[in-house]
C-alpha positions as CSV (number, residue, x, y, z in Angstrom):
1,X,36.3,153.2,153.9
2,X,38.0,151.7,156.5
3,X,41.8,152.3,157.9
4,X,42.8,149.1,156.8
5,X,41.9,149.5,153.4
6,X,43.8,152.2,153.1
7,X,47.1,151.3,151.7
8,X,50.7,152.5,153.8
9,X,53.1,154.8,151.3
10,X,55.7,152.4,153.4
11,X,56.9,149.4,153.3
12,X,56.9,146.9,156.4
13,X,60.7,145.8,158.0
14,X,60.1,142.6,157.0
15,X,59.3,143.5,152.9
16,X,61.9,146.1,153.0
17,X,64.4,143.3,154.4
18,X,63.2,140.8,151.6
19,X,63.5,143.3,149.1
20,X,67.1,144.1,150.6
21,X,68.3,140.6,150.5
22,X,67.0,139.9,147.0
23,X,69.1,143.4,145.4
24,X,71.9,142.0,147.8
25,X,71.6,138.2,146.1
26,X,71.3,139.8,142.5
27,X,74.0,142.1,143.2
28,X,76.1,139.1,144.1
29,X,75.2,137.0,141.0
30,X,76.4,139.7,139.1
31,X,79.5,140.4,140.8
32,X,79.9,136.7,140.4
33,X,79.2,136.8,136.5
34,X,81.6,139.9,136.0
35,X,84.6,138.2,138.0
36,X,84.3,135.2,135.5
37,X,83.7,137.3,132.3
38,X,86.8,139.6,133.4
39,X,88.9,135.9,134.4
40,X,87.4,134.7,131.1
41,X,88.5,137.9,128.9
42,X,92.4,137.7,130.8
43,X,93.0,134.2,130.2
44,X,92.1,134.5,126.3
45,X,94.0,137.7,126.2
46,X,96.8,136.5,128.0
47,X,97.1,132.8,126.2
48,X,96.9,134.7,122.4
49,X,99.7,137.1,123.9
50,X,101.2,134.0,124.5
51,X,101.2,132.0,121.8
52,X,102.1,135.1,119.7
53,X,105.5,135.6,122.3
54,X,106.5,131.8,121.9
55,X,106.2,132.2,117.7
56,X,108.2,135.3,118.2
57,X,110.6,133.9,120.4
58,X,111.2,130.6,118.2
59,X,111.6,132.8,115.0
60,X,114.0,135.2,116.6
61,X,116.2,132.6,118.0
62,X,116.3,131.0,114.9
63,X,118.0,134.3,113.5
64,X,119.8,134.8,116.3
65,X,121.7,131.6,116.0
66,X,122.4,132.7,112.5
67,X,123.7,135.6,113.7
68,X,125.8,134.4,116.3
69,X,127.5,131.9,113.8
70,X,128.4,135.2,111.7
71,X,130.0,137.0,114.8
72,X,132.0,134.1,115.6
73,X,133.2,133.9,112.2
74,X,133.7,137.4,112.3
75,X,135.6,137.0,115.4
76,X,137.7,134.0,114.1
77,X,138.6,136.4,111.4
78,X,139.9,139.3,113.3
79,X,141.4,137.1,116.0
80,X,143.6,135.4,113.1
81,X,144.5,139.1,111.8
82,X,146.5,139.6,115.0
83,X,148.1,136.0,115.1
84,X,145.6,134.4,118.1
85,X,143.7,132.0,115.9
86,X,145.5,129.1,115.4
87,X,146.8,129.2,118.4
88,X,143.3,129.5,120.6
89,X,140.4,128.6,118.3
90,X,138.2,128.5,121.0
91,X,138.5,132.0,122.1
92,X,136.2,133.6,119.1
93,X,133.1,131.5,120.2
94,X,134.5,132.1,124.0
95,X,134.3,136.0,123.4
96,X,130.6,136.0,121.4
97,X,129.5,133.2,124.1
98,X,129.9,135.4,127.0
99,X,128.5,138.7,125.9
100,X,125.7,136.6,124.6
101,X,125.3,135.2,128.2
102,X,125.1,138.7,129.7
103,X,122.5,140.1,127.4
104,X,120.6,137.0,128.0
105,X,120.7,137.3,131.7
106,X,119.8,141.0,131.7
107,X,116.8,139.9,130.3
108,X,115.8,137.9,132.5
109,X,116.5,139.8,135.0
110,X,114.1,142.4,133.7
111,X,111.2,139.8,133.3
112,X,111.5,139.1,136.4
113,X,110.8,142.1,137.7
114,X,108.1,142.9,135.3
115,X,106.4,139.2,136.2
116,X,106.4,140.0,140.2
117,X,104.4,143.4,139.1
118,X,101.8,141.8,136.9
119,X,98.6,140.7,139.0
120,X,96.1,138.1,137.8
121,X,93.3,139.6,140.3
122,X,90.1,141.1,138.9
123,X,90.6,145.1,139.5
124,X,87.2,146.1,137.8
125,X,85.4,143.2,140.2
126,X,87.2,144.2,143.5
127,X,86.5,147.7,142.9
128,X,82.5,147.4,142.6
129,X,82.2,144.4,145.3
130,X,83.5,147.2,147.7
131,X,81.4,149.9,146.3
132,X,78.5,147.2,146.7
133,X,79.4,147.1,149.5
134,X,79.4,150.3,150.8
135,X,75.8,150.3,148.8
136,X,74.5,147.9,151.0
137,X,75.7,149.5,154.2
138,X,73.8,152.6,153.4
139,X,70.8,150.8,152.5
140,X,70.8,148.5,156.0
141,X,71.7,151.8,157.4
């Protein structure tokens, strides 16, 4: 038998670099194919969510209109039991209209706030592309 039928327990550089840049390109495809899925699954979540806060919003402002009309009615009538209604009928709808407008503006003020919090970036895929990463330094390393 001769030494170079013998065969190495090693691989040479250049197989071990192959094999390197082929787990590096799979890896990749992956990462790729996760980002999209995890895109994919936050879009669909987010556009039901949607769709369910517009019917919502729609059917409660329907109600709340209702409502309204009864507090201004409500306020008509209390403002006439002091004497103020025939002479300002404007101030029941005046009164409801602004505390309506403040409610309605510290609501969007909180949306705001909660809309500059909400990312639309992939956690799960930017947390293992750096740990692939990582896995390929050790492995060049």
């Amino acid at each position: 038998m001769e030494l170079r039928d013998i065969e190495p327990d090693y691989m040479s550089i250049p197989s071990m670099l192959r094999d390197l840049r082929d787990q590096a390109t799979t890896l990749l495809r992956q990462e790729a194919a996760l980002a999209k899925a995890e895109m994919s699954e936050k879009v669909s979540t987010t556009s039901r969510n949607l769709g369910f806060l517009l019917f919502g919003a729609l059917t409660a402002f329907a109600g709340f209109v209702i409502l309204l009309m009864a507090a201004v009615a409500g306020a008509a009538i209390g403002l006439a039991k002091v004497g103020q209604a025939h002479n300002a009928p404007w101030l029941a709808p005046l009164i409801v209209g602004g505390l309506v407008t403040l409610i309605g503006l510290a609501f969007i003020q909180k949306a705001k706030a909660t809309l500059r919090k909400t990312t639309v970036v992939p956690e799960r895929t930017v947390r293992t592309m750096k740990e692939n990463q990582q896995w390929i330094a050790t492995k060049v390393s």
